[in-house]
C-alpha positions, -999 to 999 in steps of 0.1 A, spaced: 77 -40 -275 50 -23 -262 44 13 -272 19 43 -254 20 78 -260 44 102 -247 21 139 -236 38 170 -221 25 189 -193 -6 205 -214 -18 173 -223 -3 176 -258 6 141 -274 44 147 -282 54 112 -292 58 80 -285 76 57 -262 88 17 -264 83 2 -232 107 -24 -228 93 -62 -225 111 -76 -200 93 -52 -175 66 -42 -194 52 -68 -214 54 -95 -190 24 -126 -185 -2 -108 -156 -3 -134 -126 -27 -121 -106 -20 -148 -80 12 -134 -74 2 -101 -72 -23 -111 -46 2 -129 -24 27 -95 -24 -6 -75 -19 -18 -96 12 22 -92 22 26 -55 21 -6 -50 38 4 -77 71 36 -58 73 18 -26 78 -3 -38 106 12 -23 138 2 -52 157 -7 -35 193 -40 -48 199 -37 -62 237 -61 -78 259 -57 -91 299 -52 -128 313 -67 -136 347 -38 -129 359 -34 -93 346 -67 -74 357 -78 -57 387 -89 -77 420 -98 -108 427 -75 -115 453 -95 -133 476 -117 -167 472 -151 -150 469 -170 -177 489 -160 -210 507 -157 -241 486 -184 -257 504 -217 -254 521 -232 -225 502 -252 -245 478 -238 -224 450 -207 -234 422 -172 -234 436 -153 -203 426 -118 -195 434 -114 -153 419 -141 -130 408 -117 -123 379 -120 -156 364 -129 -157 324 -165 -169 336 -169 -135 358 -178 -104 342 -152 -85 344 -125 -111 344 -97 -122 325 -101 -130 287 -92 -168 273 -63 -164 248 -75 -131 233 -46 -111 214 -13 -95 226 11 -75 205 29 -87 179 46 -85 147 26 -103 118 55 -87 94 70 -120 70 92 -123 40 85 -132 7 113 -143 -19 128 -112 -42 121 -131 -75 88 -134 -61 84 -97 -54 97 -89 -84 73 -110 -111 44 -94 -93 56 -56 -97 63 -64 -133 27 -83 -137 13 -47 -123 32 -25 -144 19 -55 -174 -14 -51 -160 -15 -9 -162 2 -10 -200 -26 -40 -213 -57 -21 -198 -43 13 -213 -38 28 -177 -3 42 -181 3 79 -192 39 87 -199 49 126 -195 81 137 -209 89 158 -174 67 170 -146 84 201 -131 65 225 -107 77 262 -97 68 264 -66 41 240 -41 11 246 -57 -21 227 -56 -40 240 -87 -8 241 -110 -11 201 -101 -48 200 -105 -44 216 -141 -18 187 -153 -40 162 -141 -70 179 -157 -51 181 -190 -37 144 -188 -75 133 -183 -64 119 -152 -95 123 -131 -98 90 -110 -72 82 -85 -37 86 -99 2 72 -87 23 98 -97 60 79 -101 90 105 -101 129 93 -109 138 112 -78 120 134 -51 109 164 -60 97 188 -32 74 210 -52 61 184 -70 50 162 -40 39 194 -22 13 199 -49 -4 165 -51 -6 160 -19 -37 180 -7 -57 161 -40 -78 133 -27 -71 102 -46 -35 113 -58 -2 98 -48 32 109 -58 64 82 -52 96 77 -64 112 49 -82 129 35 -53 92 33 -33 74 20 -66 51 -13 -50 24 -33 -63 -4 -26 -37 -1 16 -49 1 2 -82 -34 -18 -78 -48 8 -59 -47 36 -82 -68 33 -118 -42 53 -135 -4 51 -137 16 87 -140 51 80 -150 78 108 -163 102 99 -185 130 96 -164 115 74 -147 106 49 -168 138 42 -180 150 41 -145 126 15 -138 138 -1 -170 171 -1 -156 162 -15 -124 139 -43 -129 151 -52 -164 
């Protein structure tokens, strides 16, 4: 079993905690990861990028000269794709690129990331993280004091209004919740913030 240091909110080195292996200590695939990342970021796309056919834009109602005896092409609308102005040839419409990927699937790539943070020591474990009232340099302080000065996921068991009040206004800092947790925010931030709490309730989860 894996085991990383458990700090408090002063940055004070408390303990330690055994991750478990079955979520954990898992084989990194980073092939899988990058199929679930390429995933999550195509179902984001809204899709709404639209263009106009022929016969969808303005005018063009009339032949613009007769088919013969000009001495110039044959042309039947000024809003043909060959006119400036005219209809584009199979351009894009909206549409949903959203698709599925298997569960299993899903779920060996969020354990290869959570792998991934505990091999390259980018995991930081805090017994609680429990904020007053919103503010931003009460959060600034525990990051300072955790070291945590890159871009940071923040993973709470359950929302807390305070806490995600005070992160955030910080550029680079993300707070979720278990339930959210995903493999692209995983990726995308160089360190992992986990309480307690919710660790074990990812443990729970995904074990």
């Amino acid at each position: 079993m894996p085991k990383v240091a458990l700090y408090n909110m002063q940055g004070e080195r408390i303990g330690e905690v055994e991750l478990a292996d079955s979520v954990f200590g898992q084989e990194v695939k980073p092939e899988v990861m990058h199929q679930v990342v390429v995933n999550y970021l195509a179902n984001q796309r809204l899709g709404t990028a639209s263009t106009k056919t022929r016969g969808e834009v303005t005018g063009g109602g009339r032949k613009p000269w007769r088919q013969k005896g000009t001495g110039r092409a044959r042309h039947g609308s000024i809003r043909s794709p060959l006119w400036i102005k005219g209809g584009i040839v199979f351009g894009p419409k909206p549409r949903s690129y959203k698709y599925r990927l298997p569960k299993k699937l899903k779920r060996v790539a969020l354990k290869s990331a959570l792998s991934a943070k505990v091999r390259d020591n980018e995991i930081i474990v805090i017994d609680k993280l429990e904020i007053e009232q919103p503010k931003t340099k009460v959060m600034v302080k525990v990051l300072e004091n955790l070291k945590a000065d890159k871009k940071s996921l923040i993973v709470l068991d359950s929302p807390d209004i305070n806490v995600q009040r005070s992160a955030r206004n910080i550029p680079g800092v993300k707070t979720i919740t278990v339930d959210t947790i995903n493999v692209y925010d995983l990726l995308n931030h160089e360190t992992l913030i986990m309480t307690l709490d919710a660790v074990k309730k990812v443990e729970e989860v995904y074990a």
